[in-house]
N, C-alpha and C positions, 0 to 999 in steps of 0.2 A: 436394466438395473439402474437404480438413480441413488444419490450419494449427494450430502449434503454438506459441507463448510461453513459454517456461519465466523467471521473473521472483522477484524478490525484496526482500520489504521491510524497513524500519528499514535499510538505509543509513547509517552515522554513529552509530548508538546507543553501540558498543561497538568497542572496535578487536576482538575476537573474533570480532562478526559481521562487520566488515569484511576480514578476516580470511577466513574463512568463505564470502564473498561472490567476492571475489576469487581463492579454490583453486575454485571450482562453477566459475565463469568461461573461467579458463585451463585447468583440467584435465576439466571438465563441462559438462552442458548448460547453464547459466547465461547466457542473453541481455541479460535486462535487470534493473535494480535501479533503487529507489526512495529516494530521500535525507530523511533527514530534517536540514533547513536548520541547526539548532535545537540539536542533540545534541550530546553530550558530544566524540564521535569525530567528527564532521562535517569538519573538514579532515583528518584523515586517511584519511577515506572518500575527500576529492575528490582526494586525492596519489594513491590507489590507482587511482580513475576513470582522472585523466590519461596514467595507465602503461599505463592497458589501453583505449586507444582503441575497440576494438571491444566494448564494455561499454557497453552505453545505460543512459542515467541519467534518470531523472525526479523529480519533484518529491511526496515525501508530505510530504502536506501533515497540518501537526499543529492539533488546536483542540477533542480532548478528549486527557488521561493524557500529558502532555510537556512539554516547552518552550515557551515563543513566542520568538518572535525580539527584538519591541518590547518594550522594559521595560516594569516594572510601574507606574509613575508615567501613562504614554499608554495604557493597556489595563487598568484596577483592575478593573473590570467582566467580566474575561474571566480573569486570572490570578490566584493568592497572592500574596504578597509576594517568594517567590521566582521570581515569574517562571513556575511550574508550573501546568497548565492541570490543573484536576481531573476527577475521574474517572467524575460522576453524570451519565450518559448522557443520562436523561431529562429532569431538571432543564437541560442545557444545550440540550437538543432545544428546551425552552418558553422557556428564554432569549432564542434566536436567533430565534426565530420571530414572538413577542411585545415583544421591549422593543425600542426604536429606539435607544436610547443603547448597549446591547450589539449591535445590529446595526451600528453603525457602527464601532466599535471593531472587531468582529469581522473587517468590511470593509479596516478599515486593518492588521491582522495578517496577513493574508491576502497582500494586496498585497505586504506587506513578505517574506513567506515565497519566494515568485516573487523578488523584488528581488533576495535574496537568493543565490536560484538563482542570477540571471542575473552575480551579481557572482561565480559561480566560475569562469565563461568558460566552463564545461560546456554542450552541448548540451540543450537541454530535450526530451527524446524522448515525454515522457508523463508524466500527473500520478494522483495517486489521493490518498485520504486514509486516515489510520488509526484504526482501530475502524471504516473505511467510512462516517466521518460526513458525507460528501460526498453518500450518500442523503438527507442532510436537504437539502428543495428550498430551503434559505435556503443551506443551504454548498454546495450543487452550484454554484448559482446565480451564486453571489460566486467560487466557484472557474474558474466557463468565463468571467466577465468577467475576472479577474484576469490569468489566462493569457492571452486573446487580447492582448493587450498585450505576454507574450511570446514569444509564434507557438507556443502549444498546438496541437498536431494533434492530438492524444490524449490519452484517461481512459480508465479502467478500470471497466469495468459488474461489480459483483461480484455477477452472475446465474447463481446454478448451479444448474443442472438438478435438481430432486427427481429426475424420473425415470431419471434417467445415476447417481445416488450411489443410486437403489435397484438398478440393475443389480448395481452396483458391493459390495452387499451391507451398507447402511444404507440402514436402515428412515426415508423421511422424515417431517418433524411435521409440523400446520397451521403453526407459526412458519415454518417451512422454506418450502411455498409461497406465505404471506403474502408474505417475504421476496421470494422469486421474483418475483412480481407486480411490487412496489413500485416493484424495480429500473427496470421500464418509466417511472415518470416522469423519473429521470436519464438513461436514454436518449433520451425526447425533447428535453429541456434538451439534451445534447447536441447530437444531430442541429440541433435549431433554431439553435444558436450554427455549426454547419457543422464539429463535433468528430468525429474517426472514434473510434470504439469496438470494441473484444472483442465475439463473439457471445456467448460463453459465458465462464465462468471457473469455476477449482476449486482449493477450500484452503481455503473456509470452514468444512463440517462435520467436516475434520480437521486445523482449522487446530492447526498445532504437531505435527503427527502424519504429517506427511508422508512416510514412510518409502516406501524400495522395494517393497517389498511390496505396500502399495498402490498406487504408480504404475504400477508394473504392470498388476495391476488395473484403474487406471483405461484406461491408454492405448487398449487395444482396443476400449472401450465410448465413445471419444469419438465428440460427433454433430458433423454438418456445417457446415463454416465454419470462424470464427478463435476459436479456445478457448487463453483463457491460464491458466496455475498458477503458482500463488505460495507463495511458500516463505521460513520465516523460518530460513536458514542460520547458524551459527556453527562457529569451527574449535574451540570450547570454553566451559564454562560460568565465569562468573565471577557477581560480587556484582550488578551490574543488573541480569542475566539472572533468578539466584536469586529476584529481589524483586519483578522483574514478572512474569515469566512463567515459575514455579518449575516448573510441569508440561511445558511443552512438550521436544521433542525435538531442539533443534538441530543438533546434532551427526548426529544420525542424517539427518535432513534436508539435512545438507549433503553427508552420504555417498549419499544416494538422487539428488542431481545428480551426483554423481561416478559412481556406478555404473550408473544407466540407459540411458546412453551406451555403454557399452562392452559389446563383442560375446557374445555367449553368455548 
């Protein structure tokens, strides 16, 4: 039996990808989206939520390349001055893992991202993190305690199959089934915390790239069980977009919810 998710992140970043998020939704496959608490657009992301009830919302969680929620005064150890969480992957990998004074901080940002949530009255449907740092077993960890406290049923395993995206006509790396692997110890933190998870998921090795074209492609090579796709939609490009993520495809991606859906 196969089971399909169609989902989408940054949530709040930009009113254009809320925007974006909001036409995949009401005119396309668009099931669920992911908030970030934090972001510039984030109450008009949740005006938008509230209009389309049928729109699941969950929690990305942000603690690398974003916002925090806590000022910078209660969290120095984790953001800039402004508030901006930076963007060295690997140095914040050894941060979290190693310093106790940044794991605690880290802990109470965390919290506060959930808190967050839970003060927009939205339903908490599912949580994930961005960049996927929720792979790191210190933020998986602090992310399923955080949420049981707000009745987290669900995370996102971002485990995608080398061998479905070679079907699919990319060639995978060793990083790619390293990757793969890994996932496995977030799904047991899962599972041991009593969290349902994704079998599957896809939109890492084309993430930003997500065009019809290749969903297409992919849909017929899906393998069995619950496989989600994630897609970073907007209804247009603007100046954050430019800054962060100058190569990605928005727009097109938000046309490939919209046209995969419909017949022919």
């Amino acid at each position: 039996m196969k089971t399909v998710t169609f989902s989408a992140d940054d949530f709040g970043l930009t009113e254009s990808v809320n925007e974006g998020i909001e036409r995949a939704h009401r005119d396309g496959v668009l099931q669920a989206a992911s908030l970030m608490v934090a972001a510039p657009a984030a109450a008009d992301a949740v005006r938008r939520a509230r209009a389309n009830p049928s729109l699941r919302v969950g929690l990305h969680l942000v603690v690398i390349e974003g916002p925090a929620t806590l000022p910078h005064a209660e969290i120095p150890g984790l953001v800039d001055p402004t508030g901006q969480f930076p963007s060295d992957q690997l140095r914040l990998g050894l941060n979290y893992y190693f310093r106790p004074r940044i794991r605690r901080q880290l802990q109470a940002e965390i919290q506060a991202q959930f808190a967050a949530f839970a003060a927009t009255g939205l339903t908490l449907d599912h949580a994930n993190a961005h960049k996927h740092m929720h792979l790191h077993p210190t933020v998986g960890a602090m992310m399923l305690r955080a949420g049981a406290a707000h009745g987290l049923r669900r995370i996102r395993i971002p485990a995608e199959p080398p061998s479905v995206m070679a079907r699919c006509g990319t060639k995978p790396t060793l990083g790619d089934w390293l990757l793969y692997y890994w996932t496995g110890l977030l799904r047991h933190q899962a599972r041991a915390a009593g969290v349902a998870t994704n079998d599957h998921c896809f939109g890492l090795a084309w993430s930003g790239h997500m065009t019809a074209d290749r969903i297409r492609r992919l849909l017929p090579n899906l393998p069995g069980g619950d496989s989600e796709i994630y897609f970073h939609p907007a209804a247009r490009r603007d100046p954050v977009l430019d800054r962060l993520m100058p190569n990605y495809e928005h727009e097109a991606e938000m046309m490939a919810l919209l046209e995969i859906g419909r017949p022919g």
